[in-house]
Structure formats: C-alpha cells, structure tokens
C-alpha positions as CSV (number, residue, x, y, z in Angstrom):
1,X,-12.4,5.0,-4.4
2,X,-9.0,6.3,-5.3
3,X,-7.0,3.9,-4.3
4,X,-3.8,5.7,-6.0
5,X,-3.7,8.7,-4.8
6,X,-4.6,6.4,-1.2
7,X,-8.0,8.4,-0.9
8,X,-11.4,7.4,0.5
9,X,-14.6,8.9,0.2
10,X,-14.0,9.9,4.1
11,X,-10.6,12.0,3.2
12,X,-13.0,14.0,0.5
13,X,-15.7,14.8,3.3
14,X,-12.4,15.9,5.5
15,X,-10.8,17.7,2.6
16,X,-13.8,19.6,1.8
17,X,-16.8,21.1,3.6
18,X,-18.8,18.3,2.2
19,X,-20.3,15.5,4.1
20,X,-20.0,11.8,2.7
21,X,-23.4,11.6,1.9
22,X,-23.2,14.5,-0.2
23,X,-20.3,13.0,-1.9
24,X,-21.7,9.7,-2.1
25,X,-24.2,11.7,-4.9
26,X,-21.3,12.8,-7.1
27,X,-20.5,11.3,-10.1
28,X,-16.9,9.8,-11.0
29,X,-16.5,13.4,-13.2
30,X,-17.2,15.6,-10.3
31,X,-15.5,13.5,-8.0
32,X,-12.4,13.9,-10.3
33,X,-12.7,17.8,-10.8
34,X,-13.3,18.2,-7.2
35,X,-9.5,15.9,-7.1
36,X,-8.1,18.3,-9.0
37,X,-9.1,21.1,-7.2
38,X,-8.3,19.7,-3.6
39,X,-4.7,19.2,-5.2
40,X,-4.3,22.6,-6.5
41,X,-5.6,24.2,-2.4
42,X,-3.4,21.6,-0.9
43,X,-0.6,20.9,-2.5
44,X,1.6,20.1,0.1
45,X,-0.7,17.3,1.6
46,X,-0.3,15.5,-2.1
47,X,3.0,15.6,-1.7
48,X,3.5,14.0,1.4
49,X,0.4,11.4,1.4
50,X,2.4,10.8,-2.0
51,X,5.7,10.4,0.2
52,X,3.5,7.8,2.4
53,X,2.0,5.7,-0.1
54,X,5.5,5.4,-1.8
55,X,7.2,4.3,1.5
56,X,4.6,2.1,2.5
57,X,4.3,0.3,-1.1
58,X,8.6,-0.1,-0.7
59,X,7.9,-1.3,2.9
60,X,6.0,-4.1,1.1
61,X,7.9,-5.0,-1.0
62,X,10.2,-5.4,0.9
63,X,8.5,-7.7,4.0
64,X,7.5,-9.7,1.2
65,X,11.1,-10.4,-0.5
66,X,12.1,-10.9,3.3
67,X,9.6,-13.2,3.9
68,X,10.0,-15.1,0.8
69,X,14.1,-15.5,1.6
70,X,13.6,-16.8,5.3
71,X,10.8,-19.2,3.7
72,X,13.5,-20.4,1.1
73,X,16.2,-20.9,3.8
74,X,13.9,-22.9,5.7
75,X,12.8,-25.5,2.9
76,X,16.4,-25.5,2.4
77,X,17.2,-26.7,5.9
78,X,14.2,-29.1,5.7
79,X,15.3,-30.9,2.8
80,X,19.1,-31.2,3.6
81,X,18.1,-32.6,7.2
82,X,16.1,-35.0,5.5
83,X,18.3,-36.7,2.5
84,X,21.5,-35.5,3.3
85,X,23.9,-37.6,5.4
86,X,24.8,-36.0,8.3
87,X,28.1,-36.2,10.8
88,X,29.1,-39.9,11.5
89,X,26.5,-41.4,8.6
90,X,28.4,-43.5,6.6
C-alpha cells in the first residue's frame, strides 16, 4: 500500500487500534492523515523502519552489482577458453 515508507495494510491495523477490515474501508486521504499521525506518536519507529528500508535497498544493490561482476568474469573465462590458444597450441 505504501510501499516507501515499507508499510502494509497489516502494520496500520498493528500501529493502530484498528482492525484491517476497518482500514480496508478508508480512503487513500484518511489513510494518509492517519500516516501522518502514526508518524508524529511514533517517531522513533519511522526512523528506524527508515534505517531498514535504506539498508536493505543498499544490500540490493549491492548483491546485484556482485552478481552482475561474477556473471561477467565467467563469460570472460568462457570465451577465452574457447578462442584463445592455450599452453603448447601453436
């Protein structure tokens, strides 16, 4: 729902004293003022959810480059095994 902030329906119901399907009722507006007031009781849990998503999204980031570099070095090693001469070719 707000994917963002990293927040589901479910962390409203838990973040509130209502129940999902109360919340499922509220329009985007009220869902966004009630935001805004969770943030301003709970300040501290914005903070480090914000912390979480940050490292998470870096964590990423960073598999994928990972990833991408050991791909790279392997298509690398494919094609020089395949038409580059090795020892004793001649």
């Amino acid at each position: 729902l707000y994917e963002d902030e990293g927040l589901r329906l479910s962390d409203f119901s838990r973040l509130t004293d209502h129940d999902v399907t109360a919340l499922s009722a509220f329009t985007p507006s009220q869902l966004d003022a009630l935001l805004v007031h969770c943030r301003e009781v709970n300040p501290r849990f914005f903070l480090v959810l914000g912390r979480v998503l940050a490292m998470g999204k870096l964590s990423l980031q960073h598999s994928g480059s990972t990833n991408l570099n050991v791909a790279a070095r392997k298509s690398q090693n494919w094609f020089t095994r395949m038409f580059m001469p090795g020892p004793g070719a001649g």
